[in-house]
Structure formats: structure tokens, C-alpha cells
C-alpha positions in Angstrom: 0.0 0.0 0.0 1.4 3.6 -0.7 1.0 6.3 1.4 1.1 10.2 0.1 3.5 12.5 1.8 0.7 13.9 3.6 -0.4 11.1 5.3 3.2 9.5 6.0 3.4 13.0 7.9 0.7 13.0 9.7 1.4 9.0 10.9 4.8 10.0 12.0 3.7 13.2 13.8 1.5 10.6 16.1 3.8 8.1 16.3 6.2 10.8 17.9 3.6 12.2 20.3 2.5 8.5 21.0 6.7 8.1 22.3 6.5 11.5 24.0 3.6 10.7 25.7 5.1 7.0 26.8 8.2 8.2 27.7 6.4 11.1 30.0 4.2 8.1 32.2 7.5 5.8 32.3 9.1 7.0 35.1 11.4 4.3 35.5 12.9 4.8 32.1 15.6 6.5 32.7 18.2 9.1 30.1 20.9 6.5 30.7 19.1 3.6 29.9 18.1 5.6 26.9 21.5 6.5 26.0 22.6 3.0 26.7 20.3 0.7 25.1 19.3 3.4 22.1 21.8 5.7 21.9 20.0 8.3 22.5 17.9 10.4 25.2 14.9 12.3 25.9 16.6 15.0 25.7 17.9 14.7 22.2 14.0 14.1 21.1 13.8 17.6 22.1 16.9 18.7 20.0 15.8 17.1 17.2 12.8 18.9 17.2 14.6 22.3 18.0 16.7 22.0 15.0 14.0 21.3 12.9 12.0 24.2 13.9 15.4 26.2 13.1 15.6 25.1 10.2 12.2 26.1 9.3 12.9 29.6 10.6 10.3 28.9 13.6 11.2 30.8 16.8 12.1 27.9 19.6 13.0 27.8 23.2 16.4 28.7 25.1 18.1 25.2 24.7 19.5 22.9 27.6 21.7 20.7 28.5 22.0 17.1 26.7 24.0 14.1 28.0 24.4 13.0 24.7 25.0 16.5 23.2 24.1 20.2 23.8 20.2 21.3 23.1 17.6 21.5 23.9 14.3 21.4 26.5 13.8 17.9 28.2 11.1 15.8 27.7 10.6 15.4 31.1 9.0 11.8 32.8 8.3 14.3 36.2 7.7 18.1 36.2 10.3 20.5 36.0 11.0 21.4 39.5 9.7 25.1 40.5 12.3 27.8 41.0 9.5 29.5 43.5 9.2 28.7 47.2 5.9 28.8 47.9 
């Protein structure tokens, strides 16, 4: 069966929020066993998407660190711990 560009697309943007989304409730998945096993880390998911948004001339977010390599925003399996007290 052939799929049109459009469709390939759109089945690969849901396979990669379906792995966002996994990786998000799998708290005991950790970067390293990422890094490890795939060679490569939540955090590189988000650098991959950075650099595409770059390349499209879309305006991203301030990157961070990456074990793997510099980048970008973490996809996070917790929240982001708050810089407030409360």
C-alpha cells in the first residue's frame, strides 16, 4: 500500500507524540538507559525537534543541556522542579 506525503506525515507526527507521551508516564525509564540501550535520550527528542523548527525559521526555546550532546528542553518523565518557594 502507498502512502502520500501527507499522510506519511501526519502517521509520523502521532507516532512521535504517542513516544513523548510513553516516555512522559515511564518514570522508571531512565536518560541513561536511553543513552545506553538506544543511543539516545529524551533529551535529544527535544533537540531534534529544535533544529527542525530552526531550520524552518520557527522561533524555539532557550536550549539545555543534553548528556548526549548540547540542546535542547527535556522531555521530562516528572515536572520540571519550580524555581519558586511557595
Amino acid at each position: 500500500m502507498a502512502i502520500d506525503d501527507k499522510t506519511r506525515t501526519e502517521l509520523e507526527a502521532a507516532v512521535f507524540r504517542r513516544l513523548v507521551e510513553h516516555l512522559r508516564a515511564r518514570h522508571d525509564v531512565q536518560n541513561i538507559d536511553l543513552m545506553n540501550l538506544a543511543g539516545f535520550c529524551r533529551n535529544c527528542l527535544s533537540n531534534w525537534m529544535k533544529e527542525e523548527a530552526d531550520a524552518k525559521g520557527l522561533a524555539g526555546r532557550p536550549s539545555t543541556a543534553c548528556p548526549m550532546r548540547p540542546g535542547s528542553r527535556p522531555i521530562r518523565a516528572r515536572p520540571a522542579p519550580s524555581n519558586s518557594r511557595r
